[in-house]
C-alpha positions in Angstrom: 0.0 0.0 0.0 2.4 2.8 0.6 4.4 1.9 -2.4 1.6 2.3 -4.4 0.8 5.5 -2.3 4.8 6.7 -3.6 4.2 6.1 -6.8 0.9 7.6 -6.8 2.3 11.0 -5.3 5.3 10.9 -7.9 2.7 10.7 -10.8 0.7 13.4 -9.2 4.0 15.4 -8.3 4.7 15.0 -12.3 1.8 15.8 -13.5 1.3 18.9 -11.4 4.8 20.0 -13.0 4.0 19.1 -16.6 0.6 20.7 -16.4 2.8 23.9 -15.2 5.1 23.8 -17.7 2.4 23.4 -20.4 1.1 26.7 -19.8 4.4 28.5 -19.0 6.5 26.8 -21.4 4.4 25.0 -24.2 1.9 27.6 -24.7 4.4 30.8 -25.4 6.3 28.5 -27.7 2.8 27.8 -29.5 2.2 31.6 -29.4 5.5 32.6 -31.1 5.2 29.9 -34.0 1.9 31.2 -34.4 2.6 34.6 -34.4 5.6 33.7 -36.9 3.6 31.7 -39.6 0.2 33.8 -39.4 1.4 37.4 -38.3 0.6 39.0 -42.0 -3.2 37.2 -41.9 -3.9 38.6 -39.0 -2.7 42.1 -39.1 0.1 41.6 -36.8 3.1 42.5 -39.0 3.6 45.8 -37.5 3.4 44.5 -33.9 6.6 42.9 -32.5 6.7 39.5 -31.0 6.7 40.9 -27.7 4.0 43.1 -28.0 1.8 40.0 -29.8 2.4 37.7 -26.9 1.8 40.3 -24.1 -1.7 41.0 -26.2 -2.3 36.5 -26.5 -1.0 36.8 -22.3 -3.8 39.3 -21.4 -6.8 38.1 -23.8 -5.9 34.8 -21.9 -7.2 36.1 -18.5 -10.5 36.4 -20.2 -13.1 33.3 -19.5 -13.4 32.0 -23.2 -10.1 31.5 -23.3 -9.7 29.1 -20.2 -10.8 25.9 -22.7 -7.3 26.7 -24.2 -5.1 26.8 -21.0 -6.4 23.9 -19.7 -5.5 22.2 -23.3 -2.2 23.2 -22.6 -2.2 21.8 -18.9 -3.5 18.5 -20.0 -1.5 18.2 -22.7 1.5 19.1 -20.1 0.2 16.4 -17.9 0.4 14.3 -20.0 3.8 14.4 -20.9 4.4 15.0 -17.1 2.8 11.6 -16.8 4.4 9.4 -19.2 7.7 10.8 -18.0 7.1 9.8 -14.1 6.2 5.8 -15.5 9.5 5.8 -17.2 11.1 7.4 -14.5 9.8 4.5 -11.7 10.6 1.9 -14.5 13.8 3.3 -15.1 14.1 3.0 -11.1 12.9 0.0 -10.2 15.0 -1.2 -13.6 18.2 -0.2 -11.8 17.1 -1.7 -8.4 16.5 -5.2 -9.9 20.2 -5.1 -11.8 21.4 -4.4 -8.0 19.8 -6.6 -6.1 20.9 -9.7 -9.0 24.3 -8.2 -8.9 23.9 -8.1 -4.7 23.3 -11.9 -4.3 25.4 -12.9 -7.6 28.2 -11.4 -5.6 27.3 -13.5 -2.3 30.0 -16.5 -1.8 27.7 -19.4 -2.1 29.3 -21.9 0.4 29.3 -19.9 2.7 25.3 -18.6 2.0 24.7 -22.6 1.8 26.3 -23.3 5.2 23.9 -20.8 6.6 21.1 -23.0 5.8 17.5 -22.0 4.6 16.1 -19.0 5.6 13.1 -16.4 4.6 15.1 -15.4 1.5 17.1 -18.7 0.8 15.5 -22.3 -0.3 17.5 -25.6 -1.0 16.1 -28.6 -3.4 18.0 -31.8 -4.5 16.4 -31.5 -7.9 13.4 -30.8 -10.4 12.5 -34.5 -11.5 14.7 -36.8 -9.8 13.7 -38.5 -6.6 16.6 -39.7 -4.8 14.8 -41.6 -2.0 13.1 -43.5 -4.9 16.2 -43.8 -7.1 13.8 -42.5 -10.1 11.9 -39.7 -11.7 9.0 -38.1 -9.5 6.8 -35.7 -11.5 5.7 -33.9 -8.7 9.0 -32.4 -7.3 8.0 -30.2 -10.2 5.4 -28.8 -8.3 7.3 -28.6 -5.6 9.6 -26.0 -7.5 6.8 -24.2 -8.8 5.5 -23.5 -5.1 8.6 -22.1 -4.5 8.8 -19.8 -6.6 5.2 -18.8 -6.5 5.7 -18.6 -2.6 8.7 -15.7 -3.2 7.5 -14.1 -6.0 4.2 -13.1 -3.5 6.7 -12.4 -0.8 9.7 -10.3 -0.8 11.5 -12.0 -3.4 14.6 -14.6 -2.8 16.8 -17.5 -3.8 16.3 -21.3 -5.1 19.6 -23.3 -4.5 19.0 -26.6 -6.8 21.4 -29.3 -6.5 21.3 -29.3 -2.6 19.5 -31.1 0.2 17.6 -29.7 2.7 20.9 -30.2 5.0 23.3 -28.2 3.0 24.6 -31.3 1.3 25.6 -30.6 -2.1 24.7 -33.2 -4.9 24.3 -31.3 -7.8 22.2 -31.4 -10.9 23.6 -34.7 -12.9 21.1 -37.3 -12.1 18.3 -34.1 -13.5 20.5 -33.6 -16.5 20.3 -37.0 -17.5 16.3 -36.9 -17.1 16.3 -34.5 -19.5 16.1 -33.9 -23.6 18.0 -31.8 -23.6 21.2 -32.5 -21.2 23.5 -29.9 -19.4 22.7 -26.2 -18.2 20.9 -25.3 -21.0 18.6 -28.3 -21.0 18.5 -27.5 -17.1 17.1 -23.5 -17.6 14.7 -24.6 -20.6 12.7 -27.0 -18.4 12.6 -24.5 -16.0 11.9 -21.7 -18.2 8.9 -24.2 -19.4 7.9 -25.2 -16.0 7.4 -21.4 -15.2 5.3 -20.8 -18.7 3.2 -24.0 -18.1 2.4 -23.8 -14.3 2.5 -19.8 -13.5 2.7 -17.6 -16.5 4.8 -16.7 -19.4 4.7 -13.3 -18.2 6.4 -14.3 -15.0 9.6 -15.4 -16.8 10.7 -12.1 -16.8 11.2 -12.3 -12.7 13.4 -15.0 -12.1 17.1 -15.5 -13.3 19.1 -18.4 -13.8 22.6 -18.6 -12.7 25.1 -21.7 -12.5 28.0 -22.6 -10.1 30.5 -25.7 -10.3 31.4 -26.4 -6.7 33.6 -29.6 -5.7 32.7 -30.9 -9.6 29.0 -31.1 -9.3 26.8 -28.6 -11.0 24.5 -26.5 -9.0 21.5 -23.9 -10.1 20.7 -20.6 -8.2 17.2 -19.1 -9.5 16.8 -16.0 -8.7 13.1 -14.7 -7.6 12.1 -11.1 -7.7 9.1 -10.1 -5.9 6.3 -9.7 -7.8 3.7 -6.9 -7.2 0.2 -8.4 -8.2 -1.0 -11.7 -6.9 0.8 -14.6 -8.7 -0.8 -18.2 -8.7 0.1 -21.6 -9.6 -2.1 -23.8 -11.7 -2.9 -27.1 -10.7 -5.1 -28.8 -13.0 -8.1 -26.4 -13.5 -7.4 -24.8 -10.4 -5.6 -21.7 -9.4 -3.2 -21.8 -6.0 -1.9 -18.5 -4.1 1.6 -19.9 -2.4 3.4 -17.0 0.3 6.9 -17.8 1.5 6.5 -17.7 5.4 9.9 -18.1 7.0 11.9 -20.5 5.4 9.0 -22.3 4.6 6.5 -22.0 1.6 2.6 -22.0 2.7 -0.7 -22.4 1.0 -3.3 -19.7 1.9 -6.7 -20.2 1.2 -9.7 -17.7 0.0 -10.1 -15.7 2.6 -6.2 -15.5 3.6 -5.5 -14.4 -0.4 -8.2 -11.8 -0.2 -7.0 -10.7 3.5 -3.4 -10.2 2.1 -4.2 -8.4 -1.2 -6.4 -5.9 0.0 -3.8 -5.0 2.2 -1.3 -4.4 -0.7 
């Protein structure tokens, strides 16, 4: 809520200044090329420019010509407007590069030897069950939770290629359940996992990047927070996930609603 309340006064803020400059700025610019184009037509050849636009200034206190200042603030506004969306993009652009190049920058032992956290998950794979010594389907889900449960939170890491307990067994026995084998095998699956089960216009929110530590290959995905509500699809139904601790929950109906009308 109160970033939305920032943003909100920033547009306003912007707006306020374009509509300003539209009717200092925008209009006397108008006036001149007017005055420079049409002088002759309208009997104004005589009169200097200063003289025209003091004449346009003072006929422009008069009440029939309040329709064309407030063309001139809206038109201001509007530029004052789309600049203030760039702007925040342009902002929250620069905040995501920092953040990536914040936890890219992070030494990974030691962020594994610290163990799971709010911002930090661990999972031995996508698809291969190591208990069962084959390939479960449903660990896919179990990813997809994940990330669902951090992009509705603040954001955070998925370490694949290591157990719940820090141990570090890498992503061979997933590469071999693949089509396509290695690290890019590895991020397409993902990459389809996150089109088929949340939203191809989520991709843009989570980054893939690879390690090689004591010979085994491990994947950090890296989830941004995500403003609106994001759901997983299970079947013909949609699930809201919320990373609570260092632990991803299920909320139901009146939890989801509870927690977005506080947003």
């Amino acid at each position: 809520m109160k970033l939305f309340s920032k943003k909100r006064r920033a547009i306003a803020f912007h707006a306020l200044i374009g509509a300003v400059i539209g009717m200092l700025l925008l209009h006397p610019v108008t006036t001149i090329v007017y005055w420079y184009e049409f002088r002759h037509d309208l009997g104004a050849g005589r009169d200097s420019l200063w003289q025209f636009l003091f004449n346009r200034f003072e006929s422009a206190l008069f009440l029939e010509m309040v329709p064309m200042s407030l063309v001139f603030a809206i038109i201001g506004g509007s530029i004052g407007v789309a600049f203030a969306v760039y702007h925040l993009a342009l902002i929250k652009q620069q905040q995501t590069v920092h953040n990536l190049e914040k936890q890219l920058a992070e030494d990974l032992p030691a962020l594994i030897s610290a163990g799971e956290s709010e911002h930090l998950e661990f999972k031995s794979s996508i698809r291969w069950d190591f208990r069962q010594a084959k390939v479960n389907k449903s660990l896919e889900t179990v990813i997809a939770k994940t990330l669902v449960g951090f992009m509705n939170h603040r954001g955070g890491s998925l370490l694949i290629g290591v157990t719940d307990e820090g141990e570090i067994v890498g992503l061979a026995e997933d590469y071999k359940t693949l089509k396509s084998k290695g690290r890019d095998g590895f991020e397409r699956f993902m990459t389809d996992l996150v089109i088929n089960r949340i939203g191809a216009d989520m991709c843009g929110f989570i980054h893939y990047a690879f390690y090689n530590i004591k010979g085994k290959d491990i994947c950090r995905v890296i989830i941004e927070s995500v403003v609106e509500p994001v759901y997983l699809t299970d079947g013909n139904t949609s699930k809201y996930f919320l990373r609570i601790g260092n632990a991803t929950r299920e909320l139901d109906a009146r939890e989801v609603m509870a927690r977005v009308s506080r947003q």
